[in-house]
N, C-alpha and C positions, 0 to 999 in steps of 0.2 A: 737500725742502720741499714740493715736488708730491706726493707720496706723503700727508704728513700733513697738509697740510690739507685734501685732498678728504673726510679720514676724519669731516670736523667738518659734515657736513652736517645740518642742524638739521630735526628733525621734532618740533613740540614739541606736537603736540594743542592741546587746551583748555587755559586756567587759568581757575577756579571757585572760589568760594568755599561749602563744602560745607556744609550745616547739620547740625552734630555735636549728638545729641541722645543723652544716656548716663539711661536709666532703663530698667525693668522692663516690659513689657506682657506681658497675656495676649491669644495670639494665638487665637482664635475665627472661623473661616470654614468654610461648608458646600460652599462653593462658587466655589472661585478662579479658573476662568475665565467668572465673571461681574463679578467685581469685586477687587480686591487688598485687603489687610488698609487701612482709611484709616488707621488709627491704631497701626501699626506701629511701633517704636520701636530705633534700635538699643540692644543689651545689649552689657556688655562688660565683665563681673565682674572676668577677670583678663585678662593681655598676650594677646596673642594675633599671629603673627608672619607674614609672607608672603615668596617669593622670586619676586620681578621679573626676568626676563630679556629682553631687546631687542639684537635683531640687526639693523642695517644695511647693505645691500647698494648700493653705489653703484658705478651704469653710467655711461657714455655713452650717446646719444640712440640707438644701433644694438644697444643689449643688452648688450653687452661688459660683465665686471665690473673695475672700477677696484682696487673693494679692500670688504673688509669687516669689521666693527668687532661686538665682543661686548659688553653690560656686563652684572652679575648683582649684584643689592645686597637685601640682608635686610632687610624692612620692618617696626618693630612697632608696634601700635598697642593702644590699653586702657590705656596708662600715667595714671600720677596727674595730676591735673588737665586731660585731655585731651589731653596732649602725645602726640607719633609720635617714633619716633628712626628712623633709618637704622646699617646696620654690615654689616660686609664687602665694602664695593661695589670690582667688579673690572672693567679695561677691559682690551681685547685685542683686535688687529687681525691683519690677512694680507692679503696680497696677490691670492692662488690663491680662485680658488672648493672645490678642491678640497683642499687644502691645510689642516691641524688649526691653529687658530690659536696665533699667538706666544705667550709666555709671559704670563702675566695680571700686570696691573699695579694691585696693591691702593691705594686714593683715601683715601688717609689723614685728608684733612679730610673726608672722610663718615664717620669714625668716630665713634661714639657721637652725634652729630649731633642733636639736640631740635628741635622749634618745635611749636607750634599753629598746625595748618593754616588759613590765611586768604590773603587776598589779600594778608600783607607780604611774599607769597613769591611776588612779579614784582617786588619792589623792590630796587635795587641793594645799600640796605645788607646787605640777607640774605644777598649772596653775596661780602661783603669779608674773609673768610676763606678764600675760596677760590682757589688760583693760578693765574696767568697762561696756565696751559698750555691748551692748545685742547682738549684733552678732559675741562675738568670741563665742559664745556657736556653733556656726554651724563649728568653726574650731576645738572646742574639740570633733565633731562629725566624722571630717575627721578622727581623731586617733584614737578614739574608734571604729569607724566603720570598720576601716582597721585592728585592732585589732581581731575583733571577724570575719573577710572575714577570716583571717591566719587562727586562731584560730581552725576554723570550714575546712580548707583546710588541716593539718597537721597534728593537733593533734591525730585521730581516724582512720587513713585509718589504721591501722592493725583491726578494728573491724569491718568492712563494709562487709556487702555482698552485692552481687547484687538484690536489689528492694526489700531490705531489710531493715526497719527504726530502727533504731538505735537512741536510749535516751542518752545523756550525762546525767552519772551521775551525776557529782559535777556542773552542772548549775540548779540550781534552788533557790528560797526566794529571798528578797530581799538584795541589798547593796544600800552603799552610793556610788552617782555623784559627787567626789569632791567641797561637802557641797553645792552641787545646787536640791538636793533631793534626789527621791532614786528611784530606778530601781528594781521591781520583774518578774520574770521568773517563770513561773508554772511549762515547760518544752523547752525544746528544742532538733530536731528532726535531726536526719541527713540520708539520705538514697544515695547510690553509684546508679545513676541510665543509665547509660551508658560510655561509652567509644566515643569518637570523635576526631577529628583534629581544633587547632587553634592555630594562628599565623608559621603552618605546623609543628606541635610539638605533636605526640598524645600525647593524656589529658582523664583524667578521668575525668567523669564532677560529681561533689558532689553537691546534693540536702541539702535547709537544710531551715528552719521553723521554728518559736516561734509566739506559733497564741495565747495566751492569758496571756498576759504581765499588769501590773500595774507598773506606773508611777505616781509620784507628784513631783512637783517645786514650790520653792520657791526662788527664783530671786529679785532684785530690780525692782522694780515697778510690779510684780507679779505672781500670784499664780495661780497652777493650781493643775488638777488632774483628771487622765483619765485611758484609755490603747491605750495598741497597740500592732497591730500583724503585722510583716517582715517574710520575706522570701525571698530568692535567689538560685544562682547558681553559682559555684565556677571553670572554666576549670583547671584541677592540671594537670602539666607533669610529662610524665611516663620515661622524661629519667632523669630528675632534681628536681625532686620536686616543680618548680618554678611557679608561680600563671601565668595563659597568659591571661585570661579574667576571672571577675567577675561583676554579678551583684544584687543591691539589690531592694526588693518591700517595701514599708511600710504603715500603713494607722495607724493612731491614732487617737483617740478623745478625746476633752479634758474640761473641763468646767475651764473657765479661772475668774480669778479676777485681772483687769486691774487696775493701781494704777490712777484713773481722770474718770473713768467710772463707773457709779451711780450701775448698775447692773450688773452680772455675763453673761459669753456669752458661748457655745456650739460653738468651733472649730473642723471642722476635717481636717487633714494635710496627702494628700498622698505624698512620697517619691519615687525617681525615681531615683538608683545612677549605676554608671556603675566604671569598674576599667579597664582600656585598658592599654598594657603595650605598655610602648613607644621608651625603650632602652633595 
């Protein structure tokens, strides 16, 4: 029991609701580190797909690793009417730092999986298809996470300047985790800090940061309550809007009450997620 539920430590970033905007522009700029396209627009002719993986490592307060957990799930997006679906998402744990992990364990209700990305996806009913087990919490992570990478790629580039930080307004306090607790933001940071090439597509790469977060869970078999600060980096293109690489940091701490364990234990959980597109 000790084993698997320390695996369930929840790092969940942001959740945003991203503004999906599907038409044509021509993109015209002489000069991108004076200003970013304002009127950029993402394109999205046909599907286009991405692979998400995030690995957590969760210690004790002295380093030590407890155990560490994989997941990998195919993300596509460009579908009809806006929609995104998910399919192949795999979880897998070990014990050993060292050690190749266990066998992967395929998340059958994330297959073929649809919605349009909005805010119904902190709401409980979104996820009553999903089982009881303690590790689809790490696939309502894939959505939320990819949620707030958009989110933070999209929504601001008209307010960016160069090496300039930039506060979203409307994120901050707390909300509800589709009644698995609640998630606070004090602030979150967004800064434009260069221009580069990936996947041979220039990209503006957006900086972005939430370093003092409160989190609490309340889960079957148990409870916790800590923080956490993430941060990453987002490559957006300058001809399509379209994400080419993202990735995320995370580190949280958390004091848990395990449901068969006499006392309370101090976890910390670093995160390590990357977004590679792959079609």
């Amino acid at each position: 029991m000790r084993k698997k539920c320390i695996c369930i430590i929840l790092s969940v970033g942001s959740i945003i609701q991203p503004n999906f905007v599907n038409c044509q522009t021509n993109v015209t700029h002489d000069n991108y580190l004076d200003n970013l396209p304002k009127q950029l627009k993402l394109v999205e002719k046909s599907p286009h797909k991405y692979l998400m993986t995030a690995e957590y490592f969760s210690k004790n307060i002295y380093g030590d690793l407890l155990n560490k957990t994989k997941i990998t799930g195919e993300y596509t997006r460009g579908l009809d009417s806006g929609y995104v679906s998910w399919n192949n998402v795999f979880i897998t744990h070990t014990i050993n730092l060292s050690e190749l992990y266990q066998e992967r364990v395929k998340q059958d209700y994330m297959e073929n999986i649809k919605y349009i990305p909005s805010l119904h996806m902190i709401k409980e009913s979104f996820f009553e298809s999903f089982p009881e087990s303690q590790d689809n919490i790490y696939s309502r992570n894939l959505i939320w996470d990819m949620m707030a990478i958009e989110g933070y790629a999209w929504n601001h580039l008209d307010s960016l300047n160069l090496n300039q930080t930039y506060i979203i307004p409307e994120i901050h306090g707390a909300f509800e985790m589709a009644n698995i607790g609640t998630y606070n933001h004090a602030k979150v940071e967004l800064t434009w800090i260069g221009i580069s090439k990936m996947n041979n597509k220039l990209c503006a790469i957006i900086e972005y940061r939430a370093l003092d977060n409160k989190l609490e869970l309340n889960i079957k078999g148990l409870k916790s309550k800590g923080n956490e600060l993430y941060w990453g980096k987002t490559w957006v293109s300058l001809e399509n809007k379209q994400i080419e690489f993202a990735e995320m940091f995370s580190y949280t701490a958390q004091e848990m009450e395990i449901q068969g364990l006499p006392n309370k234990i101090i976890v910390c959980t670093k995160r390590v997620l990357n977004v590679n597109k792959i079609q």
